[in-house]
N, C-alpha and C positions, 0 to 999 in steps of 0.2 A: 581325649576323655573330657565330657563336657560336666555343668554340675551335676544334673543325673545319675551319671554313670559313678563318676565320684562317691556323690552320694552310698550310691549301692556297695561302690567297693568298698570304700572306706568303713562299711560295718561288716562286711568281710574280715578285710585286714583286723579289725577289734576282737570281731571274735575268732579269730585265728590265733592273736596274739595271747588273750584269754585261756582258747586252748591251751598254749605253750605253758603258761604258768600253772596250768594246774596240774601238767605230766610233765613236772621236772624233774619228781624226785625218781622218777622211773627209765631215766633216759642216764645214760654214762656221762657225766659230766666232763671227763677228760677224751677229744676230739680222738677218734682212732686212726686217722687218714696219715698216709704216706705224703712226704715235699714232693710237690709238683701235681696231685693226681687233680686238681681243679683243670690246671694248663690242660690235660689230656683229655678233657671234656666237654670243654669250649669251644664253643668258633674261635676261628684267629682273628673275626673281624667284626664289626659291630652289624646287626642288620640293614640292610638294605630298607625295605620296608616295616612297618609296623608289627609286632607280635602281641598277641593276646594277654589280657589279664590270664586267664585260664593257664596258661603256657606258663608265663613267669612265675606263677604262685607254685605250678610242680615244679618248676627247677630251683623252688625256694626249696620246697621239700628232698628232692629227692641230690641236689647237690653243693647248697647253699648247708642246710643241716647238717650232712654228716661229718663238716670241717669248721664246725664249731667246736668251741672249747665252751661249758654254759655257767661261765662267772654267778647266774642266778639262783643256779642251784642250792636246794640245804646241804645237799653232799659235796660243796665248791669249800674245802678247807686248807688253799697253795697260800694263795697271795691274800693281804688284804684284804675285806672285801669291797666290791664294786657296788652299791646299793641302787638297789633301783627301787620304784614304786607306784602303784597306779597314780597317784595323785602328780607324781612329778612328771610321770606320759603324760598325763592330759594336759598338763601349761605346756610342755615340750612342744602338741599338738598346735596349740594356740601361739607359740611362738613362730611355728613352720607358718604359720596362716599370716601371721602380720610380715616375715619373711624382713624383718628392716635389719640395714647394715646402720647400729648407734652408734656410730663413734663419736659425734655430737649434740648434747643438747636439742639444738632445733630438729635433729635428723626425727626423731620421736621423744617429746619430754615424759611422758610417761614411763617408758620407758629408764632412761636415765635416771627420773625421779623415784619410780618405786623399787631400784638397785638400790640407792643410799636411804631406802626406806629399811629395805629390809634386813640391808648389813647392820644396821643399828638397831633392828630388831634381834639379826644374833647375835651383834655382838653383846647384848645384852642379857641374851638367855647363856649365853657360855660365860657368861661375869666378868667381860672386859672393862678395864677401865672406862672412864667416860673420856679421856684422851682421845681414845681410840673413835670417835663416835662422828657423824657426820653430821649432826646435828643437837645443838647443845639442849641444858634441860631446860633451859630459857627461852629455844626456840629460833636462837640464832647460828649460823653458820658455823661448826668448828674448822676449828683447822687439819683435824685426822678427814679420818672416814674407810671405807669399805669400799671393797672392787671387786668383781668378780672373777676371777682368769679362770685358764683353759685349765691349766692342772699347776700342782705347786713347784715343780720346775719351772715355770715362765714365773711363778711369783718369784722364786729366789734369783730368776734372773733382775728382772724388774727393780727388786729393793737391793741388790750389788750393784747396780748401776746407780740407785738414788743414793748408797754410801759413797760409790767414787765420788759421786756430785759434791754429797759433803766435805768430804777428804781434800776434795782441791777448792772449794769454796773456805777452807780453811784454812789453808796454805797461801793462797790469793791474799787471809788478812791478816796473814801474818808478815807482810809486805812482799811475795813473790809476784813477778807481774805474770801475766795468763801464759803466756808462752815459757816461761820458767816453770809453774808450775805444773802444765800440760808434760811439761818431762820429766817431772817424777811420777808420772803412770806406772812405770816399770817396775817401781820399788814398791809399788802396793801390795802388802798381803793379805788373802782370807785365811782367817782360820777355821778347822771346820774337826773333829772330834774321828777317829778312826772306824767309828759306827755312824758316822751320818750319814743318810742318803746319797745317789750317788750323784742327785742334781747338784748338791755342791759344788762338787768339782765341774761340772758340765758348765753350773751358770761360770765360774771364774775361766775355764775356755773360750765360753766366748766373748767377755768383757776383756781378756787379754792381761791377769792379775796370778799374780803369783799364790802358790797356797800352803798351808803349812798344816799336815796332817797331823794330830794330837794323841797322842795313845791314851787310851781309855784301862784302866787296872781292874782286878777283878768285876769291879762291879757294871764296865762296858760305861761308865758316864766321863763325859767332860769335864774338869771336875775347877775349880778358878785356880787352885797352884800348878796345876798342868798348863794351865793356859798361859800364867804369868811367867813361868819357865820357855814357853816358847817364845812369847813375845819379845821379853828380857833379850834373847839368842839374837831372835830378829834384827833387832835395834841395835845392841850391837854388831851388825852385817850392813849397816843402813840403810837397812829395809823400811818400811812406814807402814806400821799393822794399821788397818783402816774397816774389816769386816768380820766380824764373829757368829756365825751359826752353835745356838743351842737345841738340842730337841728334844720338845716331850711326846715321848713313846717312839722310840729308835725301832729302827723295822726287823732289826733279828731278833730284840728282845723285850719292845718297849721299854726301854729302858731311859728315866729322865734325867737329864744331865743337871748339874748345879746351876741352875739359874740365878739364883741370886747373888751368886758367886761369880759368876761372867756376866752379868748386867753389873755388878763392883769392879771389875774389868775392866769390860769396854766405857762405861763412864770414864773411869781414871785416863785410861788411854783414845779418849775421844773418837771412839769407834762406835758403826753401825751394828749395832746388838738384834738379830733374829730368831725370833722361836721359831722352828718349824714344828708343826704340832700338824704332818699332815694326816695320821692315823688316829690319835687319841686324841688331838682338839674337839673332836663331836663328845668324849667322853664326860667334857667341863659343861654340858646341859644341867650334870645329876650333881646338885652341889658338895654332895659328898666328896669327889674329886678334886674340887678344888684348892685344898688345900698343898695339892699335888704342884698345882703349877704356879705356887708363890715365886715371884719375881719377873711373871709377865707382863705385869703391869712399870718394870723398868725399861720393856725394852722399845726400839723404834717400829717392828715392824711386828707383825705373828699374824699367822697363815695354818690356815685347818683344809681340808679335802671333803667336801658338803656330800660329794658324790661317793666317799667311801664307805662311811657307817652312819650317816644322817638320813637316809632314806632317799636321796635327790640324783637321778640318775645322770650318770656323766654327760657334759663333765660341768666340775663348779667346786673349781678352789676358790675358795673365800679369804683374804687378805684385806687386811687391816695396817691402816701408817697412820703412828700417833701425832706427825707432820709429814702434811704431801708438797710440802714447797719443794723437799729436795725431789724428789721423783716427776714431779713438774717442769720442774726447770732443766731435768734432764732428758724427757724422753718429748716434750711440747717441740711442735713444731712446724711454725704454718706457712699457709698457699693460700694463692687468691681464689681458688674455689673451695677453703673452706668458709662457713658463715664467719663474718665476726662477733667476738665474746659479746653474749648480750651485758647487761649494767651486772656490773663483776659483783655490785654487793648483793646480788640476787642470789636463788639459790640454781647455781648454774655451776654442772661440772659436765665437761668432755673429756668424757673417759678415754678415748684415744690416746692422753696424755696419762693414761697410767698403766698403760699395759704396752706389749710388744707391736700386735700390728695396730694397723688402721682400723679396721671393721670387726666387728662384733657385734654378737645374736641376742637377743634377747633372754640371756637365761635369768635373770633376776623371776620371772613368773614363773620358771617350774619350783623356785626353792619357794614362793610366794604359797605356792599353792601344799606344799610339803605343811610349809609352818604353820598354815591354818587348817589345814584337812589333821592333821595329828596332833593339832595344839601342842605346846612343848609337855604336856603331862605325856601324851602320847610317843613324843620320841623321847624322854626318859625312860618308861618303859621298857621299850624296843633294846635301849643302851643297855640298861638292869636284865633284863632277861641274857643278854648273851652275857656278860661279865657273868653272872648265876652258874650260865650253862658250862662255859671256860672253867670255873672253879670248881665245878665238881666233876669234870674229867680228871683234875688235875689230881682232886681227891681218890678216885677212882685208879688211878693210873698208883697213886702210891699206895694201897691199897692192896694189887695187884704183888707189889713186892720183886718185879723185875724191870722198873723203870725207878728214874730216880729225875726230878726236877731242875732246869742248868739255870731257872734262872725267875722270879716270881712272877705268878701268875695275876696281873692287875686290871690288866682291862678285857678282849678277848682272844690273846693269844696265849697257849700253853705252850711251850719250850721245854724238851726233856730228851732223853734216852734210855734205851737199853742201857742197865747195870754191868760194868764189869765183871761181878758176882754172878749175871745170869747166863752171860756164856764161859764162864772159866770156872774151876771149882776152886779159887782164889777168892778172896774177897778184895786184895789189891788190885788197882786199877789194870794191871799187867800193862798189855800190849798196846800201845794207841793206836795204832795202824791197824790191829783185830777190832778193838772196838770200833773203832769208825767205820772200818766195812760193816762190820756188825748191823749199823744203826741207818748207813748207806742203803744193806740191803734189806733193812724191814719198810724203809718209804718206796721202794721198788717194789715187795710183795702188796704191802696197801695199796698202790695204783694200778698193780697189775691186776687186784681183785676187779674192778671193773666199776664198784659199786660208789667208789670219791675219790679226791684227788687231794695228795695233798705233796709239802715239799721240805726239803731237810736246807739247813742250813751250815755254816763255819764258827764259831766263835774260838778266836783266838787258837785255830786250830783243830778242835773238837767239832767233830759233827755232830749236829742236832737235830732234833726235828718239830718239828714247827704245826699245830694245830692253830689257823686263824678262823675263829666264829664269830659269823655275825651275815649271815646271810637274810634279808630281807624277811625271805621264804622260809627259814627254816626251822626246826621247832628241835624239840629233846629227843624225837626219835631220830633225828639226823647225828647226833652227840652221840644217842645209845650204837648207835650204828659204827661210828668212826672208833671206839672202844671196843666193839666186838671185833672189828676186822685188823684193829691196832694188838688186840690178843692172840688172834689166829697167825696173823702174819708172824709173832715176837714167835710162836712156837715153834714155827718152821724154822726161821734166824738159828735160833737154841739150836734146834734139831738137827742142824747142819754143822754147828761148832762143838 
């Protein structure tokens, strides 16, 4: 394919892709295909010779499409959602074009440099401290700053390895020599809340650290005498608490934990304190919210997902270290074919030293192009309209008189069920195991409708079920829709009990 041909494809592929978004809501968003039926369509082998643009674009069509699942969709209400947007294609576009692996500085300074341009751009529209900032207001170097990873599992890997760093860089002055303190690895614990994510535990798998799961009481948070009750245990076991996971907006229920209550914690107990804020951190644009995440501003590290509800298509978790010495000093690590550090008091970071691998894409330009093509009034907006939309389902739903609410509706997830009362002629809860099939089988009638997709969840037990809004694409007739076929489906449920 020469420029030419390029050329011509490449406004193809645009307006193909064009196509796609504008028959989305007409397409089943939930992928109908059987395991395996790609394998049984395929060659076993790669071709031999050349095959045609013309060629590859139907087998986009006709076997590539119908084993998609369309995360893009208005009728996309499982998981999260995945935000995509024209503006972040097009820097995507322009990043595939420059094609550089930055892991350092000299590899492309632009690059490098307008990452910590623009982490400090959000971290300023989501109201971070200036700790957090990679450039002070004076104009000189801070000591935090902004990084971009892959997703926020590699961030919470990342900032547990810069806690161990600390952990034993404090043990070291407390007079242990390196080889003493390298052997109390063992004894380090994370602690992480019985509703966090489940990178949690993943990142402390692969750092090799012990973890202490925290029960969360009615209201599913973390809460600081939960915390100090484990720790306490710990220490008496001679354990060495060294990492604490708080989250604002927990993924069953958004649900925020006591932060300022374990930032009083882990201070006391000289531990790395993390917000994970991978769903609701894009929420802290609309300053209304912010009163929500008082105590971020104590902790070491907090990490939002750009590419979930910020409009910036995957991927691009954004992470913030209000000090990157420890994460430095731990993941740094050089060769004679890397460059050497240019004059350190420059403004010069290789980010290879703050993430997992070596190489990395230029994604700082598609979030570049989000934050200016929508100016932050533009992705407030975006935030306020699905929070709107989520609340008055939620309205709706109680309204209806056979759903009842498990848990508040804050940013845009709604969390509910079928009432006791609407399959029992009881108004006691009865049977748990009736109601939860109950509630089981009405996200089965909703997905078998054809028309969205959506997914039930456990809390402490109880099934729930789970409406997440916030699809790029999607508008009030995608909400009006997920309410009709949440009323048809409950009838059937009834109707069967």
């Amino acid at each position: 394919m020469d420029v030419n041909e390029f050329r011509r494809r490449g406004k193809e592929v645009v307006d193909a892709i064009a196509d796609y978004y504008e028959n989305l809501d007409s397409v089943p968003p939930l992928s109908a295909v059987s395991p395996g039926y790609l394998y049984k369509i395929m060659p076993n082998e790669a071709p031999e010779d050349p095959e045609s643009f013309e060629d590859i674009q139907a087998d986009i069509k006709t076997k590539i499409m119908p084993g998609m699942t369309h995360w893009q969709s208005g009728n996309f209400f499982a998981w999260f959602p995945s935000n995509s947007s024209f503006p972040a294609i097009l820097g995507d576009m322009y990043s595939s074009m420059f094609n550089i692996v930055g892991f350092n500085w000299i590899c492309s300074p632009a690059a490098t440099e307008l990452e910590t341009v623009v982490m400090d751009w959000l971290g300023k529209l989501v109201g971070l401290d200036k700790r957090y900032m990679g450039i002070k207001d004076d104009g000189t170097e801070g000591t935090g700053g902004g990084v971009i990873q892959g997703t926020a599992s590699e961030a919470h890997i990342v900032v547990m390895i810069a806690g161990r760093e600390k952990a034993l860089e404090r043990l070291k002055a407390q007079g242990l020599s390196e080889d003493d303190a390298d052997k109390m690895r063992y004894k380090f614990v994370a602690y992480f809340s019985d509703q966090t994510h489940s990178a949690g535990q993943k990142a402390a798998n692969i750092i090799g650290c012990k973890t202490h799961t925290v029960p969360t009481g009615d209201d599913l948070r973390l809460t600081k005498q939960a915390l100090r009750a484990a720790i306490a245990a710990d220490k008496a076991a001679g354990l060495i608490p060294f990492f604490v996971c708080g989250t604002f907006g927990t993924t069953n229920t958004t649900a925020i934990d006591d932060l300022p209550g374990i930032a009083e914690v882990a201070e006391s107990e000289h531990m790395w304190n993390h917000v994970d804020a991978a769903y609701a951190g894009a929420a802290l644009v609309c300053p209304e919210f912010r009163p929500l995440a008082a105590g971020i501003e104590r902790a070491d590290s907090f990490n939002f997902n750009a590419h979930k509800w910020m409009l910036t298509n995957f991927d691009c978790s954004a992470l913030w270290v209000a000090d990157s010495t420890h994460l430095v000093n731990a993941l740094s690590i050089h060769r004679e074919y890397f460059p050497p550090a240019e004059d350190s008091t420059s403004f010069v970071k290789n980010y290879r030293d703050w993430q997992l691998p070596l190489g990395r894409r230029f994604r700082a330009l598609k979030l570049w192009f989000v934050l200016r093509m929508y100016g932050a009034s533009g992705i407030r907006a975006h935030i306020r309209e699905h929070v709107r939309q989520a609340k008055w389902l939620e309205e709706k739903l109680l309204a209806d008189g056979r759903f009842e609410i498990l848990a508040p509706t804050v940013f845009g997830l709604v969390v509910f069920r079928l009432k006791a009362s609407a399959i029992s002629k009881s108004d006691k809860d009865g049977d748990l195991e009736s109601l939860n099939k109950a509630n089981t089988d009405l996200v089965a009638y909703c997905n078998e409708d054809g028309r969205l997709f959506m997914l039930s969840t456990q809390l402490k037990g109880v099934v729930a079920v789970r409406v997440a809004i916030g699809s790029s694409f999607g508008t009030q007739k995608n909400v009006d829709l997920v309410l009709d076929v949440l009323k048809e489906s409950a009838s059937k449920v009834i109707a069967e009990f």
